[in-house]
FIRO-451786 format. One line per field, with one value per atom (N, C-alpha, C): residue number from 1; residue in three letters; chain; atom name; z, x negated, y negated. Coordinates in pm, 1 decimal. Each point is the difference from the previous one (the first is absolute). Example, Ala and Ser with C-alpha at 12.3 -4.5 7.8 and 13.67 -1.06 7.14 Angstrom:
2
pos <- 1  1  1  2  2  2
code <- ALA  ALA  ALA  SER  SER  SER
unit <- A  A  A  A  A  A
site <- N  CA  C  N  CA  C
c3 <- 780.0  0.0  0.0  -72.0  6.0  73.0
c1 <- -1319.0  89.0  -90.0  35.0  -82.0  77.0
c2 <- 569.0  -119.0  -120.0  -105.0  -119.0  -109.0
***
This chain:
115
pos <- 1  1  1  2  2  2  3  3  3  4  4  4  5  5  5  6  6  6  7  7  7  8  8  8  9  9  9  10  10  10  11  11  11  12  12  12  13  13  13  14  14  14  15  15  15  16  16  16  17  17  17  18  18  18  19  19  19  20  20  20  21  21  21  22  22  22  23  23  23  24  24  24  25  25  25  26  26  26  27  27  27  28  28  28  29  29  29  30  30  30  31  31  31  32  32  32  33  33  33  34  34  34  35  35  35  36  36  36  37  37  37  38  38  38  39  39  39  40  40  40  41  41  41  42  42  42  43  43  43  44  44  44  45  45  45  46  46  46  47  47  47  48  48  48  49  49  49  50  50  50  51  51  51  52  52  52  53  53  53  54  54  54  55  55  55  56  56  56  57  57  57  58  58  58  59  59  59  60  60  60  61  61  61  62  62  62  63  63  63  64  64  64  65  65  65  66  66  66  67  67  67  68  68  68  69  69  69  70  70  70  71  71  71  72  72  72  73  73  73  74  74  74  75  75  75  76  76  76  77  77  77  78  78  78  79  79  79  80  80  80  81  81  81  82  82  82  83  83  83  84  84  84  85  85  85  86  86  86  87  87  87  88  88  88  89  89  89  90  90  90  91  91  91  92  92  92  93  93  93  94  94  94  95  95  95  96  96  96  97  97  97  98  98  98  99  99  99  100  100  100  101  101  101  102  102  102  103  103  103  104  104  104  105  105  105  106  106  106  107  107  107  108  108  108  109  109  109  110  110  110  111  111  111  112  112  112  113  113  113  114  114  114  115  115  115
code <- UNK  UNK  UNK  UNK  UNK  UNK  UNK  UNK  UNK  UNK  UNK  UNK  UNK  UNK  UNK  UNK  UNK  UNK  UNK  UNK  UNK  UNK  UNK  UNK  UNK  UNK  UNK  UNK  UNK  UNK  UNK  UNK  UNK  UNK  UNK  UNK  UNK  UNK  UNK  UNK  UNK  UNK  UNK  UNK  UNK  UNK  UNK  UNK  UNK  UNK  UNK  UNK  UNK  UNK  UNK  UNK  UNK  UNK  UNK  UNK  UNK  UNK  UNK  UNK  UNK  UNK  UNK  UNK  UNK  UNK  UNK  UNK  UNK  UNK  UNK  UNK  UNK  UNK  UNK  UNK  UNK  UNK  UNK  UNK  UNK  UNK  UNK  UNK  UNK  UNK  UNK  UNK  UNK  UNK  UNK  UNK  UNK  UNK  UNK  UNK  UNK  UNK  UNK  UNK  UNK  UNK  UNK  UNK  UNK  UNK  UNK  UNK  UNK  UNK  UNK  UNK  UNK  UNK  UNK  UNK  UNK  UNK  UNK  UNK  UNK  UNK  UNK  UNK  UNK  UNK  UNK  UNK  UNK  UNK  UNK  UNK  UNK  UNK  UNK  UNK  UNK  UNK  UNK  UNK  UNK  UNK  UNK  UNK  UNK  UNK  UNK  UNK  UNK  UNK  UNK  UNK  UNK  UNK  UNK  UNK  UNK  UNK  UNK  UNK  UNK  UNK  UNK  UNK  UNK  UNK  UNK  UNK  UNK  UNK  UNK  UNK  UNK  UNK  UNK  UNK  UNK  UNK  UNK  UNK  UNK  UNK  UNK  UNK  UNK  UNK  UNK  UNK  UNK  UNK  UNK  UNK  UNK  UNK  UNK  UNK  UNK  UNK  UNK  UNK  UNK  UNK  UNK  UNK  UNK  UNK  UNK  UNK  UNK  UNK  UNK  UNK  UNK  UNK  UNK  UNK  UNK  UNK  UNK  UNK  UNK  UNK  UNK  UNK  UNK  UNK  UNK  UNK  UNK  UNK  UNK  UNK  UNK  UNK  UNK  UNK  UNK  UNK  UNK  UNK  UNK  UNK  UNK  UNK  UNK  UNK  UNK  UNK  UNK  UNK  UNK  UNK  UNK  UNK  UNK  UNK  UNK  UNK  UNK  UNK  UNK  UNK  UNK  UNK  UNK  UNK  UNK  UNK  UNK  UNK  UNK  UNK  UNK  UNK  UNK  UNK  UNK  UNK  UNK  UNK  UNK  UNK  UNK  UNK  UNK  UNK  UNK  UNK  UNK  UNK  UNK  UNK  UNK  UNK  UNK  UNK  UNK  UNK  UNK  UNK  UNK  UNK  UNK  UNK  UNK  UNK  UNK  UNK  UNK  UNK  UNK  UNK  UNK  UNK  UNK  UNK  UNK  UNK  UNK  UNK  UNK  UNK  UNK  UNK  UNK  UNK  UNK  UNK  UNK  UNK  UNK  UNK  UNK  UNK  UNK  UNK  UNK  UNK  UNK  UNK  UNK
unit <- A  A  A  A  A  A  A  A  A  A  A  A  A  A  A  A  A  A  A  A  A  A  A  A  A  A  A  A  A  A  A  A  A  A  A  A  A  A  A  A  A  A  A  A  A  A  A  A  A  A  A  A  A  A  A  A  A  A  A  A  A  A  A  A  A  A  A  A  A  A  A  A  A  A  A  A  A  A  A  A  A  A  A  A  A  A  A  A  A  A  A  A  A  A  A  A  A  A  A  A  A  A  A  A  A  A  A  A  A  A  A  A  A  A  A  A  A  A  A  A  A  A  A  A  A  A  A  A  A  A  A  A  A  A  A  A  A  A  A  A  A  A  A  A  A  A  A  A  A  A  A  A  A  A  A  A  A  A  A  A  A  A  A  A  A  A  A  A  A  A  A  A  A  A  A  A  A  A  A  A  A  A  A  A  A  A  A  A  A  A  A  A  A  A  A  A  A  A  A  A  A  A  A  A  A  A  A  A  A  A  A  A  A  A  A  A  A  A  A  A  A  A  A  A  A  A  A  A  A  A  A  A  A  A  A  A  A  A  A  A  A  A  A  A  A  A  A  A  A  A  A  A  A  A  A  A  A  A  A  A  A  A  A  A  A  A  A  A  A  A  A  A  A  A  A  A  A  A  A  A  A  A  A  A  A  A  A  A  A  A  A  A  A  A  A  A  A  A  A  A  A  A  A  A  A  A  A  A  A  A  A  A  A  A  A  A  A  A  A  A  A  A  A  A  A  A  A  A  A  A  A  A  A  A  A  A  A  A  A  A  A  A  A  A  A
site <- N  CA  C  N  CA  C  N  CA  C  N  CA  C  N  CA  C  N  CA  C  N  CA  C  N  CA  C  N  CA  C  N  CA  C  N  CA  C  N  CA  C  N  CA  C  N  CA  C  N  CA  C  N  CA  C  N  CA  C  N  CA  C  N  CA  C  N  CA  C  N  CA  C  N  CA  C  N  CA  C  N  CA  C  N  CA  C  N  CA  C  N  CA  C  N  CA  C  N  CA  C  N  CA  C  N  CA  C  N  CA  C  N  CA  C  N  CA  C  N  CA  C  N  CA  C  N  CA  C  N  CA  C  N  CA  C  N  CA  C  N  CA  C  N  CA  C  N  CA  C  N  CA  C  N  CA  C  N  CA  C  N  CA  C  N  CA  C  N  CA  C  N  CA  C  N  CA  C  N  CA  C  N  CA  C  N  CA  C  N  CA  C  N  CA  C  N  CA  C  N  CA  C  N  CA  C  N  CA  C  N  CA  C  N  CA  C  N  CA  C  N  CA  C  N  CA  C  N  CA  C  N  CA  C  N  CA  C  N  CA  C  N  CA  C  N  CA  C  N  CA  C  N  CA  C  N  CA  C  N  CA  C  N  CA  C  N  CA  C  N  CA  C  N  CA  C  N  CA  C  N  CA  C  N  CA  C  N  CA  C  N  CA  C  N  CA  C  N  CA  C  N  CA  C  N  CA  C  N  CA  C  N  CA  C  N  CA  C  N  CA  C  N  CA  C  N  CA  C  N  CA  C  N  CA  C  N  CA  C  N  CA  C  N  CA  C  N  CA  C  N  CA  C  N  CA  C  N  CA  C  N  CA  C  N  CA  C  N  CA  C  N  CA  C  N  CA  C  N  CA  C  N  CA  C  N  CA  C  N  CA  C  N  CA  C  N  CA  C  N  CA  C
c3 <- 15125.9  -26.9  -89.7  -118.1  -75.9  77.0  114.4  76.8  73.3  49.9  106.8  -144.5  -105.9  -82.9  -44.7  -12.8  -20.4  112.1  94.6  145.9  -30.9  -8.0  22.6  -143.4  -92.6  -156.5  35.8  60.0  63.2  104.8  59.8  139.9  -22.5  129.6  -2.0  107.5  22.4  79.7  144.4  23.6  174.8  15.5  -115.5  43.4  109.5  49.1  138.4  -104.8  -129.4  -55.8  -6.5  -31.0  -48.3  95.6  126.8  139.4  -88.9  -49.3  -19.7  -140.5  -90.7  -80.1  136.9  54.6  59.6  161.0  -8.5  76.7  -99.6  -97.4  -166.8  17.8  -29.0  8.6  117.3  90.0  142.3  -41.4  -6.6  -22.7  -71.3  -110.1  -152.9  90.1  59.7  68.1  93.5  82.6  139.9  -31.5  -140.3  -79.0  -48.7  -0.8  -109.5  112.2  108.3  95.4  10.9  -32.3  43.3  51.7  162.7  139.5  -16.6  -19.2  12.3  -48.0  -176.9  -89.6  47.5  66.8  39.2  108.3  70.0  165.9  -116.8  -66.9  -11.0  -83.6  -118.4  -73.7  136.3  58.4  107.1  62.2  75.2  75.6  -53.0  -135.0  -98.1  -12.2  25.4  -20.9  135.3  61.5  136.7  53.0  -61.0  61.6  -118.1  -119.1  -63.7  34.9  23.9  106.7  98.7  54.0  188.9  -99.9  -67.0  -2.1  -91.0  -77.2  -53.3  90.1  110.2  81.2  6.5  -94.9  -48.3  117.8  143.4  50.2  37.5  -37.2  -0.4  -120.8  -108.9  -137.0  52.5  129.3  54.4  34.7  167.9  30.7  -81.6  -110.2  -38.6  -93.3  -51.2  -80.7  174.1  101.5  101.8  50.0  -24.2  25.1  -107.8  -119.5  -110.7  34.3  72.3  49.7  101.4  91.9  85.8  -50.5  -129.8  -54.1  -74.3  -15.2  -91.4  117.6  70.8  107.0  79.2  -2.5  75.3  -99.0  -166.2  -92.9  25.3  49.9  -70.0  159.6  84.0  114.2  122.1  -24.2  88.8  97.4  90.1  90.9  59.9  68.1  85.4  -78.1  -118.5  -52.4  -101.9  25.4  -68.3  75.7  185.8  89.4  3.7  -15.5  3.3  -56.2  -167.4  -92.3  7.7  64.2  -0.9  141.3  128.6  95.4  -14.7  -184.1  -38.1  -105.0  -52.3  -41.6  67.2  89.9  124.9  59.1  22.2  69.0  -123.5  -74.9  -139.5  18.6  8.5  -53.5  149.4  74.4  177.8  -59.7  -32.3  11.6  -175.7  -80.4  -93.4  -43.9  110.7  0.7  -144.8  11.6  -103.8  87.8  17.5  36.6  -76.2  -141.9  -52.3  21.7  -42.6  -32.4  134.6  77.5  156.6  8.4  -42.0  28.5  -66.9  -143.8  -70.5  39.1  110.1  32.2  94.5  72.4  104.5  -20.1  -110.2  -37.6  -75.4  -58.2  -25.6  116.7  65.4  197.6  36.6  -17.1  39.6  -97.0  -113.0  -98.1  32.9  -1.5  34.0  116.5  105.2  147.1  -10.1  -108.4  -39.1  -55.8  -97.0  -77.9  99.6  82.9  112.5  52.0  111.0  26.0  -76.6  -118.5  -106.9  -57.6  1.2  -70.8  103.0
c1 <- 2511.8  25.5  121.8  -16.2  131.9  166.2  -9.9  137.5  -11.3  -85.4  37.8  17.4  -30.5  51.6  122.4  50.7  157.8  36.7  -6.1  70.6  17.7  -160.0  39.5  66.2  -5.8  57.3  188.1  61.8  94.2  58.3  -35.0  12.8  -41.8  61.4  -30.2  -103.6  -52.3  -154.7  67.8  126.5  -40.1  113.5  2.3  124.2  -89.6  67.8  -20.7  -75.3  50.2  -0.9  -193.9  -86.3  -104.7  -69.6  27.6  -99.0  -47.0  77.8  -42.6  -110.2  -1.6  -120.4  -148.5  72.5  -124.2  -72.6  66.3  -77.6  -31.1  37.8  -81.3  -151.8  23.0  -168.9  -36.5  85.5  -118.2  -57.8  73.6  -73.3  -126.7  38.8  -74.1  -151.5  17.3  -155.1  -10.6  43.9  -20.0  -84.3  16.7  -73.0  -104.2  -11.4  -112.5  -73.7  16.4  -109.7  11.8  104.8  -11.3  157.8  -81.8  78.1  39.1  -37.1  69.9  112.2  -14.7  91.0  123.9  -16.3  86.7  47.1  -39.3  94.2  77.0  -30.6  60.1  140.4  -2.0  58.5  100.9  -43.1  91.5  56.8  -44.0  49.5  149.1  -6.5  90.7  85.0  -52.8  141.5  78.6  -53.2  53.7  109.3  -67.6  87.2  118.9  -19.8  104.7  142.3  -122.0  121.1  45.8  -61.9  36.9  182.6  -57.6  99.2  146.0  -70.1  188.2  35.9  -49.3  19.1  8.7  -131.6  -57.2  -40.1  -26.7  -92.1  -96.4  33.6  -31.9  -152.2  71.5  -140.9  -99.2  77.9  -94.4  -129.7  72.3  -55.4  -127.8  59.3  -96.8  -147.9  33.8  -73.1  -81.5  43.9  -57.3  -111.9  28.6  -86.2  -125.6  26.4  -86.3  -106.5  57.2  -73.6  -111.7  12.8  -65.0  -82.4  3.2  -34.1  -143.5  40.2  -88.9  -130.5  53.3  -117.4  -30.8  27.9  -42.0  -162.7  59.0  -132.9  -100.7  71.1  -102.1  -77.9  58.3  -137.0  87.3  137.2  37.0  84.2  -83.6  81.2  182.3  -34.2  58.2  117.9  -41.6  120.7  88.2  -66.4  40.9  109.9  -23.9  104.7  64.5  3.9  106.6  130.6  -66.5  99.3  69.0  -71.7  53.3  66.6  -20.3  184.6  77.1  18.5  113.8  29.5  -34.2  48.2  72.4  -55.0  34.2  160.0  -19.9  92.1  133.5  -1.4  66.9  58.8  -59.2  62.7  61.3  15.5  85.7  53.3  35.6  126.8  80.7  -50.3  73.5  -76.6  78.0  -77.7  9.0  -159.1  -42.9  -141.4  42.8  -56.5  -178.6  46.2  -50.0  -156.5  48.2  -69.0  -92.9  96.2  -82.4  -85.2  -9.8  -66.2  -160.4  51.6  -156.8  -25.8  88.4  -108.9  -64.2  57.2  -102.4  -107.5  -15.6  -79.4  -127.4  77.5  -100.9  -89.5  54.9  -41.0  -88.4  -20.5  -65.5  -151.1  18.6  -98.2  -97.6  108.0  -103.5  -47.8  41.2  -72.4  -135.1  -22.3  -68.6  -111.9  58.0  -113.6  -56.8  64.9  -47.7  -148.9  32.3  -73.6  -122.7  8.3  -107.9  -20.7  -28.8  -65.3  -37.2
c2 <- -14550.4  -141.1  -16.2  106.8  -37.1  -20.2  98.8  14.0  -130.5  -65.4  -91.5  -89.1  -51.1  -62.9  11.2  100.8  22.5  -63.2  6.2  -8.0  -137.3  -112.4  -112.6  -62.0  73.8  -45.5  27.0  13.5  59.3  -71.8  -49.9  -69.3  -167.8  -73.9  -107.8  -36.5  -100.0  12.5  10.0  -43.5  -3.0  124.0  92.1  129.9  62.5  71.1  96.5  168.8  -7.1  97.8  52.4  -119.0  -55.2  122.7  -6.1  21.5  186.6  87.5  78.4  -1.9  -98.2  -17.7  -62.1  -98.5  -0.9  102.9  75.5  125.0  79.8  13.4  82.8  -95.0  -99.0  -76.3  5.3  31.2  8.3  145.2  61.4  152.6  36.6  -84.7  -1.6  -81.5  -29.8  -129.5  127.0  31.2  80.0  138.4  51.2  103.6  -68.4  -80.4  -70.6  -94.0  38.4  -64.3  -179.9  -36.7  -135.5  -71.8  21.4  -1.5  -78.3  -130.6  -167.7  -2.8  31.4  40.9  74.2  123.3  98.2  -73.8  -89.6  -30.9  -87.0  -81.9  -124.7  101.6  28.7  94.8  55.0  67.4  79.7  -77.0  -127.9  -108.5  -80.3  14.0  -106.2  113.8  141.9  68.7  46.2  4.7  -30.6  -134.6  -85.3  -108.3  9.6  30.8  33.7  113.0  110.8  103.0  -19.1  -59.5  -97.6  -66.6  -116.4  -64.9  -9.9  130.1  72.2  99.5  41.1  101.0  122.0  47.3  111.2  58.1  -24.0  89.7  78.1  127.9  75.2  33.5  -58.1  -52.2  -113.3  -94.9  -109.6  69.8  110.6  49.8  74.5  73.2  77.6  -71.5  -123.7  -99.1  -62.8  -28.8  -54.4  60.8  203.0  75.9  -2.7  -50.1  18.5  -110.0  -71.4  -109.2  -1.4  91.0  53.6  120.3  44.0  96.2  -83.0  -121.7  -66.4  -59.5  -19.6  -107.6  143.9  92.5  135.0  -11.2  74.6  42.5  -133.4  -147.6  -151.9  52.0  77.3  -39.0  -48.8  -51.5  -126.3  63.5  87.4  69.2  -83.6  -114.9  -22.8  -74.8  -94.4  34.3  100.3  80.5  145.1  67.1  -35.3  74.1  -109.7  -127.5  -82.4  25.0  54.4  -2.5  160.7  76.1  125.8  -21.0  -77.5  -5.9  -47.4  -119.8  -89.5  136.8  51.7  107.6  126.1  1.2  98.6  -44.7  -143.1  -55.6  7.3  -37.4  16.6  126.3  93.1  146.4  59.0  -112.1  30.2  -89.3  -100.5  -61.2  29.9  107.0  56.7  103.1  150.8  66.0  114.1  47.2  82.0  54.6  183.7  42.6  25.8  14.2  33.0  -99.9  -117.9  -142.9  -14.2  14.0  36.6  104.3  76.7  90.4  -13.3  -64.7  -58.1  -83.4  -67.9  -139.0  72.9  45.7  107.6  40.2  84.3  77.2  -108.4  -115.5  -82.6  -60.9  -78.6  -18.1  93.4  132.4  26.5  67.2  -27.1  -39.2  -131.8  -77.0  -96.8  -1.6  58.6  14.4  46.0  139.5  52.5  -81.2  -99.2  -53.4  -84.9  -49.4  -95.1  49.8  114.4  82.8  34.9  1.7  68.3  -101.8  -132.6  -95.8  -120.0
***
C-alpha cells in the first residue's frame, strides 16, 4: 500500500502513470481473495494502459483479470478476459506474455472440468 501511495502522492488523478499503482491493488485483493476488488483494481488499470498506449502492461493487467474471475468461479468470463488478453499480445507481440496466458487457459480448462 505504501508504494501505490507514493505513486498516487506523485501523480495527478487522471495521469496514465496511476494504472501501475492500481494493478499493485489489484494484486494486493487478488492474494487476499477478494475478486470483485481485484477485477475492478485491474480493470482501471487496463483502461489506463489501453489509453497511454502501454499495451503490452494492458494486456498483462487484462490477464490479471481473468485470473481473478478464474479463482471467483466465473469461468466464462474468465476466458473472455484471457482472448482480450490473448488478442493484445498478437497485435503487440510478446512471446513471453503469450505463453502465460496459455498456460493460464489451460488451468482454467482444468478447473472447469474439476468443479
Amino acid at each position: 500500500k505504501g508504494f501505490v501511495d507514493e505513486i498516487f502522492k506523485l501523480t495527478s488523478t487522471d495521469d496514465p502513470q496511476r494504472a501501475h499503482g492500481y494493478a499493485r491493488l489489484g494484486s494486493a485483493a487478488l492474494w487476499q481473495g477478494e475478486w470483485e476488488d481485484a477485477v475492478r483494481w485491474f480493470s482501471e488499470a487496463v483502461r489506463r494502459y489501453t489509453s497511454s498506449g502501454q499495451h503490452r502492461f494492458a494486456g498483462q493487467a487484462e490477464r490479471n483479470v481473468a485470473l481473478a474471475y478464474t479463482y471467483a468461479g466465473q469461468y466464462q468470463l474468465a476466458h473472455v478476459h484471457y482472448q482480450i488478453a490473448l488478442d493484445t499480445f498478437a497485435r503487440y507481440p510478446s512471446k513471453l506474455d503469450t505463453a502465460q496466458t496459455q498456460l493460464e487457459i489451460g488451468v482454467l480448462y482444468w478447473r472447469q472440468q474439476n468443479h
